[in-house]
Each structure stands twice: as C-alpha cells, then as structure tokens.
C-alpha positions as CSV (number, residue, x, y, z in Angstrom):
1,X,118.7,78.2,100.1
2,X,118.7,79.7,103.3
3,X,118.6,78.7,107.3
4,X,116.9,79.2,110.0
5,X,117.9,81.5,112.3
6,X,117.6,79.7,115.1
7,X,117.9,75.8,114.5
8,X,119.8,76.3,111.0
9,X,117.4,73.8,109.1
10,X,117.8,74.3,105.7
11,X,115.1,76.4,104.2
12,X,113.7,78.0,100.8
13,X,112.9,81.5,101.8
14,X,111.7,82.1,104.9
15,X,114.0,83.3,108.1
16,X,112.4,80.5,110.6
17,X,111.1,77.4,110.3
18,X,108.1,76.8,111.0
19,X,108.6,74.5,113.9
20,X,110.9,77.4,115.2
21,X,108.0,80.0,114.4
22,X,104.9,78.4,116.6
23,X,107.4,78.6,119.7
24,X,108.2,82.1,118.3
25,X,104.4,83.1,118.8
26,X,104.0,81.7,122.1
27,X,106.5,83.6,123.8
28,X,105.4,86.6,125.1
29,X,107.0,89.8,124.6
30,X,107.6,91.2,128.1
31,X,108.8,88.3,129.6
32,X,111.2,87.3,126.3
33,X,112.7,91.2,126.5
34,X,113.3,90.5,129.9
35,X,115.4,87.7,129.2
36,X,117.1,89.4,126.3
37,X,118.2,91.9,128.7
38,X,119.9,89.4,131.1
39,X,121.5,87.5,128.1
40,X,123.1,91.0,127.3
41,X,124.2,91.3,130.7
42,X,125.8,87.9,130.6
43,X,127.6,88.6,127.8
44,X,128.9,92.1,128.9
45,X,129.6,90.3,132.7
46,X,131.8,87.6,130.6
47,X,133.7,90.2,128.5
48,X,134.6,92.4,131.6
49,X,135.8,89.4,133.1
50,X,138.1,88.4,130.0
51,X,139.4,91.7,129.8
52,X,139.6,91.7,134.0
53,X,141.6,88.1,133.8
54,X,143.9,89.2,130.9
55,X,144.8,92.4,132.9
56,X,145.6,90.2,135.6
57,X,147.6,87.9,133.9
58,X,149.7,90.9,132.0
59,X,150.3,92.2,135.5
60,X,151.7,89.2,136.9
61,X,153.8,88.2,134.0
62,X,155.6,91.6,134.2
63,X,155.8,92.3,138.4
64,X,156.7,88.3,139.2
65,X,160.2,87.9,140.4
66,X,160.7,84.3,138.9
67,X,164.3,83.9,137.6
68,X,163.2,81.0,135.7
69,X,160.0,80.0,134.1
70,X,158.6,83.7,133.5
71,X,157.3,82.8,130.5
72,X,154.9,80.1,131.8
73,X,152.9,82.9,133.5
74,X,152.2,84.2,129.8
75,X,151.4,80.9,128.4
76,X,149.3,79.7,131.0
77,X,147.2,82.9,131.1
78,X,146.8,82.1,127.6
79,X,145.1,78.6,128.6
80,X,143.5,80.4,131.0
81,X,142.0,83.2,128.6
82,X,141.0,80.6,126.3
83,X,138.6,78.9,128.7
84,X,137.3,82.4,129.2
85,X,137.1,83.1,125.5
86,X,134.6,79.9,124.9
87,X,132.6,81.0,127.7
88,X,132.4,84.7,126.2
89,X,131.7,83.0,122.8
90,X,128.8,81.3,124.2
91,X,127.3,84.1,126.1
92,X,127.4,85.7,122.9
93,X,125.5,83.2,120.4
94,X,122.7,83.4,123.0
95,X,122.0,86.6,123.2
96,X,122.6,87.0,119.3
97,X,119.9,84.2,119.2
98,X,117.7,86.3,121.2
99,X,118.4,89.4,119.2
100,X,117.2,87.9,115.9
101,X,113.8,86.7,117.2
102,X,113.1,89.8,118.5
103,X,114.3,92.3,115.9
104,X,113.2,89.5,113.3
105,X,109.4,89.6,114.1
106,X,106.5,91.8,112.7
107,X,104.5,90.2,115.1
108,X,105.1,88.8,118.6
109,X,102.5,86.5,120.3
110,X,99.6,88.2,118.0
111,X,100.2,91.8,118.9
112,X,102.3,94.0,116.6
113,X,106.2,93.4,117.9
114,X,106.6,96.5,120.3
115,X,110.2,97.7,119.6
116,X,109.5,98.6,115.9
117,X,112.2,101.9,116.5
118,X,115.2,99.0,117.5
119,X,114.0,96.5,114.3
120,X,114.4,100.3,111.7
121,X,117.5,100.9,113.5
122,X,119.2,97.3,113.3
123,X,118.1,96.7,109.3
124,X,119.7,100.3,108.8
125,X,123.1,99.2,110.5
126,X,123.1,96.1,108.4
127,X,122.6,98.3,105.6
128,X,125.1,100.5,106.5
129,X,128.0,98.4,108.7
130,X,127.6,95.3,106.6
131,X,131.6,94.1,107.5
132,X,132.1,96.0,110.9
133,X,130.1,95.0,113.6
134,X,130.9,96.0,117.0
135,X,130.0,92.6,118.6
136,X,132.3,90.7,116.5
137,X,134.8,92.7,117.5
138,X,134.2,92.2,121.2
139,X,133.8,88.3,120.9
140,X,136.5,87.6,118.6
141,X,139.3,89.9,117.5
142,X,140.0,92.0,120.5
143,X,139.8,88.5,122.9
144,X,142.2,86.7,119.5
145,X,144.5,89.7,120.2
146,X,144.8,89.9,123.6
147,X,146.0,85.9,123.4
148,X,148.5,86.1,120.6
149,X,149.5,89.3,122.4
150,X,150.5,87.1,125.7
151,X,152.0,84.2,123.3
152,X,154.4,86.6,121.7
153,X,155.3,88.0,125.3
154,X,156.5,84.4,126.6
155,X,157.9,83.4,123.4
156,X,160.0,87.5,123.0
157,X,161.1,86.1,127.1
158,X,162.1,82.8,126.0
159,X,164.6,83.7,123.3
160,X,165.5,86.9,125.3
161,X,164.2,89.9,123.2
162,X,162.5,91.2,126.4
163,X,165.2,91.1,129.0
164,X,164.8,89.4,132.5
165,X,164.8,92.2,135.4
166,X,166.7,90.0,137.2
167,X,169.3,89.2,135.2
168,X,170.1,92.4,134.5
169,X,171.0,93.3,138.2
C-alpha cells in the first residue's frame, strides 16, 4: 500500500489518486512552473530569514550589557526561531508538493511534460542520495542545530561555564 503524493489517500499502486490526477491534468504547465518557481523563492526568502534572525539573536546575546538575565536573550531567540522554523517548514511542504507533481508527470495537461532533463536528473539523485538530501538538511537539521545551539548558550550562562563580561571587570 502506498499514498498519494499529494492528499496521502491510501492507495494500491499508483502515485496519485485519481481525484488528485484530473486536477493534475488541468493545470497547465507554464502557469504551474511559474508558481513552482515562486514557492522556491518562498522557501529560500524564509530560510534567509531564519538564518538572518538567528544571526541576530547570537549577536545580541553576546554584545548585550545585561548583568542579569543574559540568558533570556538566548532562550527567547529560541521561541523566536521556532516560530520561524514552522514557517520555513511550511514553505517547504509546498514547494515539495509542487516538485512532485511536476517531476512526477509523463504528461502535463495532454502534452508530453516539458522538463523531461529535471524528471532524469531527480530519479538519478534518488537513486544515488537516497539518505542525504540537501533540502532536509536546510528545513530541519541545520534550523534543529542552530536552536539547541542557543539553548546550550543560556543554559552554559546560567550555571556559569561561559563567564559574564561584566563580572569579570
């Protein structure tokens, strides 16, 4: 038993079901590429921004001046990376979505699908990469490391394994 790709119905063989499949063949190509390009751009725009806000919140935990309390800046940047990460997560499962119709069609909206070189080249990668996949590294270890990175820095500050600059004066 297998799903669909899209709705994850439960099916027997096929890759879509078939409700899933007659939207499939009304879209047409041009316009569906075209929005496969801007879901990629949403997903790079959220990721530049989670790496933009943790960069942020790494240089404000280390330059504040706070005598007390320094650690909060790394656990609420952690809060604050986390809303970030969800919104990266979802940017991601739509353009995933989109990536799988297109790269999973023969045939889009009766003419023969148009980017045959990209559909040789993914089922090669698969072939090839079958545990390491760029995009799961971008959507969920590098963003799960950057947050337990910014835990451990509040929590080292708390029990005073990283020193306070301004006690040391």
């Amino acid at each position: 038993m297998t799903a669909c790709k899209i709705c994850k119905k439960k099916l027997e063989q096929e890759t879509f079901c078939p409700d899933c499949l007659k939207l499939i063949q009304k879209l047409d190509f041009d316009k569906f590429n075209e929005e496969r390009k801007w879901t990629e751009g949403l997903f790079i725009r959220r990721l530049n921004t989670f790496l933009v806000v943790f960069s942020l919140i790494v240089t404000a935990g280390f330059a504040n001046s706070f005598e007390n309390g320094r650690s909060f800046v790394f656990y609420f940047g952690a809060i604050l990376l986390l809303i970030c990460w969800i919104a990266l997560i979802r940017a991601y499962y739509i353009y995933d979505t989109h990536l799988k119709i297109l790269l999973g069609q023969e045939v889009f909206g009766n003419k023969p699908n148009q980017i045959k070189i990209l559909q040789n080249l993914f089922e090669r990668r698969k072939m090839i990469f079958k545990k390491l996949v760029i995009s799961k590294w971008l959507v969920y270890w590098i963003p799960i490391t950057c947050m337990v990175f910014l835990i451990v820095i509040g929590v080292f500050i708390d029990t005073d394994v990283i020193i306070n600059k301004t006690t040391c004066l």
